[in-house]
N, C-alpha and C positions, 0 to 999 in steps of 0.2 A: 758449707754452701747454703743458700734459702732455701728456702722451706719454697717458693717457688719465683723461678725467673723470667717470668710475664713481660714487667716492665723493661725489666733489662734487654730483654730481647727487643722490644718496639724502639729503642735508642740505638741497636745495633751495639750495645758494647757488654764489657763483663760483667761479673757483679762483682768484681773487686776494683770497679775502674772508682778513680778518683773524682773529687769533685770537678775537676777543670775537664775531664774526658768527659763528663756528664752533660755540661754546659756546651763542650763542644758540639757533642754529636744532634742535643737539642736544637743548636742556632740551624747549622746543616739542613735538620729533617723539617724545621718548623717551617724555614723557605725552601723548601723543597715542594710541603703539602698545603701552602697555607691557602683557605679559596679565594682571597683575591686574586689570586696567582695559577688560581684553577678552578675557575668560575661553573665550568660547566662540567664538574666530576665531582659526583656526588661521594665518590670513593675517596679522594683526595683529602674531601671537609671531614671524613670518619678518622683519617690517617691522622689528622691534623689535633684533632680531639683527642684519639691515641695517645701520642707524642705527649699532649701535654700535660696528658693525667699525669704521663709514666715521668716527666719532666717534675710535676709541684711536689710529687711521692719522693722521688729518689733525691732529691735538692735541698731537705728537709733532712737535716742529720737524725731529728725523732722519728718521724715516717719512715724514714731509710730502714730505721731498726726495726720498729713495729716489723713493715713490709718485710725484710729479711728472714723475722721469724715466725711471722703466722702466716703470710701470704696477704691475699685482699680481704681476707674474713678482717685483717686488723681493723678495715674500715667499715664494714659494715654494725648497723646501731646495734650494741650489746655486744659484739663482736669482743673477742680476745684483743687486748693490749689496749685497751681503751681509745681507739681511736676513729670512734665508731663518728659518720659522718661522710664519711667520701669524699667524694672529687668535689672539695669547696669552691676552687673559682670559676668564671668563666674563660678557654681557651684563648679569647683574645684578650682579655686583661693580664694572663701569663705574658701573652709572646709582648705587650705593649709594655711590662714591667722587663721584659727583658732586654727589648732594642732600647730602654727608656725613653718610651712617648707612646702614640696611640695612632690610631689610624689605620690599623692593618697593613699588609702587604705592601699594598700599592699608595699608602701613604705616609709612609717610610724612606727615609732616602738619608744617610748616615746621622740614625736616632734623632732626626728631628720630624715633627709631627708638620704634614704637608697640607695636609686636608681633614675635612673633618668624617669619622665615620657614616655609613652606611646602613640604614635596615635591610634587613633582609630581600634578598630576592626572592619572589612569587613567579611558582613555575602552575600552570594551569594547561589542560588539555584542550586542546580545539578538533572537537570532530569533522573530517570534510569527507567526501566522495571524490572517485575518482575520476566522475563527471567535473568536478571544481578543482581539480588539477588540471585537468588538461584545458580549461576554458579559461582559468585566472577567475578569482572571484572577489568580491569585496563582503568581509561577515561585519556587522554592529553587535559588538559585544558589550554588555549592563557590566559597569565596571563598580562594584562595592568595596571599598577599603575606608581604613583611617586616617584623618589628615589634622594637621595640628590646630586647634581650639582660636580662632580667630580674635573672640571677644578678649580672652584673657591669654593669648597669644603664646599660649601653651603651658600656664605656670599653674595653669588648676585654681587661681583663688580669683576673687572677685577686686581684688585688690592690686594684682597684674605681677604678686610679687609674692610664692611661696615663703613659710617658714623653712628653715636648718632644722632638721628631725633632730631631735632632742635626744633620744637613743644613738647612735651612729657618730651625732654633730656632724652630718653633713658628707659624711665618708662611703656612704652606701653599706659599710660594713661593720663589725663589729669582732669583737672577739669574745671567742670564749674559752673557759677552763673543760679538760679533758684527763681524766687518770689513764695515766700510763704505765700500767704495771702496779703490783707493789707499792706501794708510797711516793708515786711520782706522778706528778701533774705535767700537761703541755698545754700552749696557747694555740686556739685553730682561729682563723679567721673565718667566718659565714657572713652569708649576705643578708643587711638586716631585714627584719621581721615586720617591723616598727612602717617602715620605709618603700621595702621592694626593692631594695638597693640603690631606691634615686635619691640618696642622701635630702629630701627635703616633703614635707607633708603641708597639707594645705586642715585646718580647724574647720570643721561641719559648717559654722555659721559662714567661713569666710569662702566655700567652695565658688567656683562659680556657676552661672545659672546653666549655661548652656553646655560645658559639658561634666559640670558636678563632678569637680575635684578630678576626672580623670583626664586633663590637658589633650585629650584628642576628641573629634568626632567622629560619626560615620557623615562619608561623601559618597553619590550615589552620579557617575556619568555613563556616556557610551562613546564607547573606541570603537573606531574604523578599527578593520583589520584587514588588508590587500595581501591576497594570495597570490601570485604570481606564478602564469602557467610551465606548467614543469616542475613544481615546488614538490616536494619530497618527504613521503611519511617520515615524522623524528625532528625534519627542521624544524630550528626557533626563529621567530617573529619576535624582537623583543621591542619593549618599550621604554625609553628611559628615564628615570625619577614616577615611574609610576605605582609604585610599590606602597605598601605603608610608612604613612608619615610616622615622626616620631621626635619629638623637642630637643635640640642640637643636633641631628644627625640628615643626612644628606638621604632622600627616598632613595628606595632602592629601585629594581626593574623590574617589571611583567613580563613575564615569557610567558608568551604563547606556545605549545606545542603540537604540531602537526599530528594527527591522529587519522589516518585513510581507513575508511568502513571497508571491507569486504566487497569486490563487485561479484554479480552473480552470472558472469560472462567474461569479464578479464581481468587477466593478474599481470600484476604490474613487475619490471625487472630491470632496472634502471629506467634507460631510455626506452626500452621495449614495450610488447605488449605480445602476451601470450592465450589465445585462446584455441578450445576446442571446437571441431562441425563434426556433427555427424553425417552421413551422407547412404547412399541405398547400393547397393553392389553394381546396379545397374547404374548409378551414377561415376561409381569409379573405374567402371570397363567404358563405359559411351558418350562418357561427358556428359554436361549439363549447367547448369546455374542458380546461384539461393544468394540470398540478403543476408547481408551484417549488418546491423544498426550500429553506427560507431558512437564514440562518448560524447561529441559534437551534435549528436541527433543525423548525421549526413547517414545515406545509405550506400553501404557500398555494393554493385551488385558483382560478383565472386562465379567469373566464368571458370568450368573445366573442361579442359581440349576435349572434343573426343578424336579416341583414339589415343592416349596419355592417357596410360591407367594409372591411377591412385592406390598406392600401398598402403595395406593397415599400417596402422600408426605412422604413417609420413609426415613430417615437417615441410611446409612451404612458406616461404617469405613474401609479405607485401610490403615494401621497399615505401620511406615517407608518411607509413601510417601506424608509428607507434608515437611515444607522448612526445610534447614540445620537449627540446633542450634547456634549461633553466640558463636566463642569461639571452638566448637566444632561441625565441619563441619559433619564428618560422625557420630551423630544424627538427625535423623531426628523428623518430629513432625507429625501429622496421613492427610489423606486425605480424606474428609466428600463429601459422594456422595450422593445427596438428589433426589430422584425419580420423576417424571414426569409422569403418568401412561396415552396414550394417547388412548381413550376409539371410537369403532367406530360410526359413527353419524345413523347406524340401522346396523338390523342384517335381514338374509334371513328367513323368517318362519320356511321352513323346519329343519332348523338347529337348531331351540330352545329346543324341546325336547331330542335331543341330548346333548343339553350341558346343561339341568337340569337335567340329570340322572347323573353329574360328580359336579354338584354344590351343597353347602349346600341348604337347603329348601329354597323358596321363601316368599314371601309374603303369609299371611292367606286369604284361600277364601272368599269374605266377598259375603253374601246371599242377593240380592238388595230389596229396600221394595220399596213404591211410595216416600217415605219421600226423597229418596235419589234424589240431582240435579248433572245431567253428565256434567263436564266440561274437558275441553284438555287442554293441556300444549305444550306450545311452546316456544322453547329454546331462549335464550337472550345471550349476552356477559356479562361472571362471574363480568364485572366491574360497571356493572347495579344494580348488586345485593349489592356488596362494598358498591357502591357509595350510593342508592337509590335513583337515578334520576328519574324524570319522562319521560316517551316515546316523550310527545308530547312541547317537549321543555321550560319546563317548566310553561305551560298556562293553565295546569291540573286545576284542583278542591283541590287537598291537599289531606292530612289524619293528622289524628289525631297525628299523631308524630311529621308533622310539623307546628300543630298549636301551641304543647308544645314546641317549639325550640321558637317559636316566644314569647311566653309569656317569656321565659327566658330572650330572648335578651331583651326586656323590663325592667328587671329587674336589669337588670343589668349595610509600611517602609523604591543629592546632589554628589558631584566631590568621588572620590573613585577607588577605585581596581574595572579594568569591565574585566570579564570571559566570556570564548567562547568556545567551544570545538572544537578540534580539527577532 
């Protein structure tokens, strides 16, 4: 058996399968996880990487063996069985050597190449309020990326027409010699040095002026961006082609992402909207009235019957005044007002039998004997009682509940599109 079965495993198959079970289970998982095909899972593009280390390793009748017997030290530099270097290609040069042709996923369609690739997509955060969700808002975001070199129309020279890198000839890659073992050499392909992989260099004299041999520039605009009311902490706002440019390949997207600050009054729950009132005892035996400032700035003024008494922690609904429905602005979704009954810390003698001739009964008289021992009660902060801390910092004596916890314990997201708001 190997020394370890890593790769094998991310293919789902043995380590004694053959090369055709190999290839199979690669084509499988590669359109399974590839990101054109799962754009927005960022878990999918890792799966995908995966797959294809564990694919260019186990594909390699020398790899295979390296890997079999050292594990992944084969690959690291100085590593055992000389095949120190790693994961030489890029994952979509695999799966495009595989289906034979390029273009990713979605420019694929039986091995012929449809379209031209993609830079990457740019994901960026967009801070809002949940004042700006519920109003719809419009942000100008400073949009800074790379876009391809106009003068010399992306080829880097002054001439409009790069050289063939002399190292590679034009292949982006190169080979080289590796000991494997004892007395035996292998060829590893890397990406050249010389070049940067773009098979083609541009001579100091002949760069061009404006973006000096590197075929892009920076471009500096401002994007509207419309929030739409009812829009949703997480959602994307995407934009298309507006990614970084890049010489033969098609810009990628800007995604914007919804990012909702914290309000200091209400929390948001779909459609809902959930806040606290506190209110005085006296208010929740005789009714009364107080203000909501809503996220629109309106005020709502917030009557209590009297006579409809208010229970600690009660929930009540006001129907139409939680956020828009997205899609469908004039729905609304309800607003949860949960009660605070704030109780006073004594009351005046004289006044008590007054307010039990208006209260349900009391407590039963209880008749004293000698048996009975008279103790007082003295108020603490409710988060004593939570917690069950002890008063004296913890150098107490214990109780029985924390000798049972103790017997338990015993037992037991590089260069890219950068945004700024305007």
């Amino acid at each position: 058996m190997p020394k370890d079965t890593e790769l094998y495993d991310r293919l789902d198959v043995t380590p004694d399968a053959d090369e055709a079970a190999i290839k199979k289970a690669y084509r499988k998982m590669a359109m399974k996880y590839h990101p054109d095909k799962n754009p927005d899972d960022a878990s999918a593009s890792e799966k995908f990487k995966q797959v294809s280390e564990a694919y260019e390793i186990l594909s390699d009748a020398e790899k295979r063996a390296a890997y079999d017997r050292y594990g992944m030290d084969a690959f690291k530099e100085g590593g055992p069985g000389g095949m120190g270097g790693g994961f030489g290609m890029n994952p979509e040069d695999i799966f495009a050597s595989f289906f034979g042709g390029g273009g990713g996923f979605g420019g694929m369609r039986g091995g012929q190449q449809q379209g031209p690739k993609k830079t990457r997509d740019m994901l960026t955060a967009l801070p809002v309020t949940l004042e700006e969700l519920y109003l719809g808002t419009v942000k100008k975001m400073k949009v800074t990326r790379k876009v391809v070199c106009k003068p010399c129309q992306g080829s880097g020279s002054k001439t409009g027409k790069a050289q063939q890198c002399p190292t590679c000839h034009g292949q982006g890659v190169r080979v080289v010699l590796r000991q494997f073992g004892p007395g035996m050499i292998s060829k590893q392909q890397v990406v050249c040095d010389q070049c940067e992989g773009e098979g083609t260099r541009v001579r100091e004299q002949d760069k061009c002026v404006e973006c000096r041999g590197e075929r892009v520039v920076e471009d500096k605009k401002v994007l509207k961006v419309e929030i739409d009311k009812g829009a949703k902490d997480g959602q994307r706002l995407v934009f298309r082609g507006e990614s970084d440019e890049a010489p033969g390949l098609k810009a990628g997207d800007l995604i914007f992402v919804l990012k909702v600050r914290e309000h200091d009054r209400f929390e948001r729950r779909g459609n809902n909207l959930f806040m606290e009132q506190e209110i005085p005892l006296t208010a929740a035996l005789c009714g009364g009235e107080f203000v909501v400032k809503h996220l629109d700035s309106r005020e709502l003024l917030i009557s209590l019957s009297p006579g409809k008494v208010i229970i600690p922690d009660s929930v009540h609904e006001l129907r139409n005044e939680g956020m828009p429905v997205a899609g469908r602005p004039y729905e609304h979704g309800s607003l949860f007002v949960k009660f605070r009954v704030l109780f006073p810390p004594t009351l005046p003698v004289k006044a008590l039998d007054a307010i039990r001739t208006q209260l349900p009964p009391g407590l039963p008289v209880v008749t004293h004997t000698p048996d009975h021992v008279s103790v007082s009660l003295a108020p603490v902060e409710s988060s004593r009682f939570e917690s069950g801390d002890d008063d004296d910092g913890g150098h107490g004596h214990g109780n029985a509940y924390d000798e049972d916890e103790e017997e338990d314990d015993n037992d037991g997201h590089p260069h890219g599109v950068q945004c700024a708001q305007q």
